[in-house]
N, C-alpha and C positions, 0 to 999 in steps of 0.2 A: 148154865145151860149145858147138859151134857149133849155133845154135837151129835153122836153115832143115834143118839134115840128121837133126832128129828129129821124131819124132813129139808130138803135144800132149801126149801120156798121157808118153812119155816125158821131155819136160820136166819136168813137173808134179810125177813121182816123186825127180828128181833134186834138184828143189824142197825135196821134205818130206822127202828125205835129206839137204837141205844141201850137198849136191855144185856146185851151181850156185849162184849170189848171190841171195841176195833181194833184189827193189828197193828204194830207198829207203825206199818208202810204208812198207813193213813197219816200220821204226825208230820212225816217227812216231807210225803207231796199230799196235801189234805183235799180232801173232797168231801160234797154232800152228795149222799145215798137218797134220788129220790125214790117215793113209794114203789117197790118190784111190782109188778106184773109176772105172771108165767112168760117164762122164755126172753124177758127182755128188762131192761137194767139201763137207769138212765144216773148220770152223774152231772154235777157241776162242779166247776174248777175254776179256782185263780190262778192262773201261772205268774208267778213271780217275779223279779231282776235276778231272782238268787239261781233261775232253772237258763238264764241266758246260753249261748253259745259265743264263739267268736265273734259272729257278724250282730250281735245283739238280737238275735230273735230267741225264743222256747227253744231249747233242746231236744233233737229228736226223741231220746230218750225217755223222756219227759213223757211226749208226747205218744209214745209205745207203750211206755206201762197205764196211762191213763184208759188205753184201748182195750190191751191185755186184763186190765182187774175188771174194765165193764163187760169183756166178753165170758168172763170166768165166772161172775156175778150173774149174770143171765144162765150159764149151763150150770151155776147152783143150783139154781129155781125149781131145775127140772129132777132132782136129785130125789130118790127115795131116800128112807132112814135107812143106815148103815150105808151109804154109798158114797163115795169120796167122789171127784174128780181134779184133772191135774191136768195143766197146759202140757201138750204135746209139742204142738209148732204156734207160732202167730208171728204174722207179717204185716206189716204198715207200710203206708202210700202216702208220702206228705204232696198235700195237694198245694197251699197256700201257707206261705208264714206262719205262727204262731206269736200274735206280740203279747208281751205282757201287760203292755197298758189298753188292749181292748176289751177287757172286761173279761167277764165268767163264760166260758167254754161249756160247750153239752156236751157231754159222750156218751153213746146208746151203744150197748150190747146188744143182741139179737140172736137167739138160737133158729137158725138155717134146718138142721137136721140133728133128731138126737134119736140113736139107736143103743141096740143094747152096750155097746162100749166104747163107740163114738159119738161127740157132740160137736158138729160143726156148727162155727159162727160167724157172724159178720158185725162190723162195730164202725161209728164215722165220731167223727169230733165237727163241730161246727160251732159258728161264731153267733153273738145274739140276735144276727139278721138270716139265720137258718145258711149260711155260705159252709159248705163243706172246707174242711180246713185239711182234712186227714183223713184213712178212711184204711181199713184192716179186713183180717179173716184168723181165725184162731179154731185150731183141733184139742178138743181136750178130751184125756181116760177117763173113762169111768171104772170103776175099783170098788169093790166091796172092802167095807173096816171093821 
């Protein structure tokens, strides 16, 4: 699939049908792409023993880019053909631990505001009793290719 000649949303979809390649990143820390929506990007995740920190919980990091690709993933959505976009800034809030033995994690993207070259968003990570665990904001360009 040549990327410049589609749409974000239609990337995206091709994504969570597997038709196009996931990037590497995904092998590393893997997730599932559920069905996009405009403007919003939902993931699940198993965090591992392997993503531990010192004190035995998820690594923050871990837990930033889980935020970072869901909120990048939602202002694809919104992308015409030939239009790129690219993380500016994104910050995260760890609200609550992260353990790896409670199961699959949510994390929802959400486009806040998308203007001609900014895309504000907002993104939380929660546990499978809807408990907010984390919870971000992210600016991404939008760029002609």
């Amino acid at each position: 699939m040549e990327h410049t000649q589609h749409t974000g949303m239609e990337l995206v979809q091709a994504l969570h049908e597997g038709t196009v390649q996931r990037p590497p990143m995904a092998d590393l820390l893997p997730f599932e792409l559920q069905p996009p929506i405009l403007g919003q990007i939902t993931l699940t995740a198993s965090p591992t023993d392997d993503f531990h920190n010192l004190v035995g919980t998820v690594h923050g990091g871990w837990i930033m880019t889980m935020l970072d690709t869901a909120m990048a993933l939602a202002a694809q959505t919104t992308l015409a053909a030939g239009e790129a976009c690219m993380s500016h800034e994104t910050s995260a809030k760890f609200v609550k631990p992260v353990r790896s033995n409670a199961g699959p994690v949510t994390i929802t993207g959400r486009v806040i505001s998308r203007g001609r070259s900014l895309i504000t968003l907002d993104g939380q990570v929660q546990d499978q009793n809807g408990k907010l665990l984390a919870h971000g904001t992210s600016t991404c360009v939008v760029m002609a290719v």
